[in-house]
C-alpha positions, 0 to 999 in steps of 0.5 A: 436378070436377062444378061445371067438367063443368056449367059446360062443359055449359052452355057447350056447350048455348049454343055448340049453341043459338047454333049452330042460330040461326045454321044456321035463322036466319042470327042469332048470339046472341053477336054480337048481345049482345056486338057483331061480334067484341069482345074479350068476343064473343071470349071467349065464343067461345073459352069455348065452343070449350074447353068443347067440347074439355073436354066429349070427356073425357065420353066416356071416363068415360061408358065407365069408369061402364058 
């Protein structure tokens, strides 16, 4: 399972960069690179939404290592 948590990482660290581009500079990323809500801006923007809910789970084994 370590190779799906990186990939929801990484998913989640660009949601968050796209994000704060968004927030400071009224300019999103995913929008910009894959159009106005195409099937693949779609896409990226549900990978990173499950890979946000995905990424809760760390939570819990967080608690389980200490």
């Amino acid at each position: 399972m370590k190779v799906i948590d990186y990939i929801a990482l990484v998913l989640v660290i660009i949601g968050a960069i796209n994000w704060g581009l968004i927030g400071f500079f009224q300019f999103d990323l995913v929008r910009f690179i894959f159009g106005n809500m195409t099937i693949l801006a779609r896409i990226v923007y549900a990978l990173v939404g499950i890979s946000g809910l995905y990424a809760l789970s760390y939570f819990g084994r967080l608690k389980n290592d200490m």
